[in-house]
N, C-alpha and C positions, 0 to 999 in steps of 0.2 A: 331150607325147610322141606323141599322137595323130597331130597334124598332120607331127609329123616323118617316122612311116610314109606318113602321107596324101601327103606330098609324096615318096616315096621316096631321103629323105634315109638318112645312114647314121646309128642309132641304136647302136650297140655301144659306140663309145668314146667318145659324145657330153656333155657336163658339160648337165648337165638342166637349166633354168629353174626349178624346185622344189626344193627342198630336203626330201625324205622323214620321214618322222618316225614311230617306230615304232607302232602299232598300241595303243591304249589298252586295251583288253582283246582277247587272247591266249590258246588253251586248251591251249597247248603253247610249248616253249621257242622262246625268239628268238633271234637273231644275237648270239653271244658274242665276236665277234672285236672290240673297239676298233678296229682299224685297219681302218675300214670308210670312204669320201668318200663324202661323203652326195646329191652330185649325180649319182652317176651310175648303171645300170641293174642292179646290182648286188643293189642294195634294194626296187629295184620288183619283180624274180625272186622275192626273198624273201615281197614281201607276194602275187603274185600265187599263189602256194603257199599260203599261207595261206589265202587267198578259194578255193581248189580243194580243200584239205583240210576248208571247213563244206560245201562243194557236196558234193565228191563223195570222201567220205574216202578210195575206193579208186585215187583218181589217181594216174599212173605221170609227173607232174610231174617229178619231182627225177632221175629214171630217166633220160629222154629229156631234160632239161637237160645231164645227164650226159654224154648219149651226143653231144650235138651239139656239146660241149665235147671230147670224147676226138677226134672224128672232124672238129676244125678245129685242131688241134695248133699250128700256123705262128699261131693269134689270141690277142693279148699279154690276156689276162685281165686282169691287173691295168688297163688299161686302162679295162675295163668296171667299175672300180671292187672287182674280187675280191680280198679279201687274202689271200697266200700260203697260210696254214693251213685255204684253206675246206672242204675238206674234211673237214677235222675236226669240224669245228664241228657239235655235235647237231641244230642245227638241221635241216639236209640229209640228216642222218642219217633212214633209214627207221624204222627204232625207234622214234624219239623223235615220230609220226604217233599219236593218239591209235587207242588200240587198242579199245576197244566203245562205238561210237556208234550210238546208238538213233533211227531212224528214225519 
């Protein structure tokens, strides 16, 4: 994935060379949808949330994922590997961000 920015290739709708594999231990809920494709950048969003919720629990991650999603309306999500009900999904949900984390 790296090299695909490094070369300013187009990452959005691209089927990854990796195949993702959920996270072995988790201090919060994962991706509940089944109908997730495992190669594409859908999963990588998911876990890079995860790595910014042990950093910095108070990230506005899933915020501005949001907002970059609301504000390109015409880009076929599902593409990027997102299944229709991601929104639903607790995962994304703000809530479901562990609530007293001791520093």
């Amino acid at each position: 994935m790296g090299n695909i920015c490094a070369h300013h290739a187009r990452l959005w709708n691209k089927e990854l060379s990796i195949q993702i594999k959920k996270p072995k231990t988790i201090n919060r809920v994962w991706l509940s949808s089944g109908d997730i494709t495992k190669r594409k950048i859908y999963e990588v969003l998911a876990i890079i949330a995860c790595f910014l919720d042990t950093i910095t629990p108070t990230n506005t991650f899933r915020c501005k994922l949001n907002d970059l999603l609301v504000k390109y309306l015409n880009i076929d999500i599902t593409a990027m590997g997102f299944p229709n009900d991601w929104k639903n999904d607790l995962f994304w949900n703000e809530v479901s961000k562990p609530i007293d984390v001791q520093l």
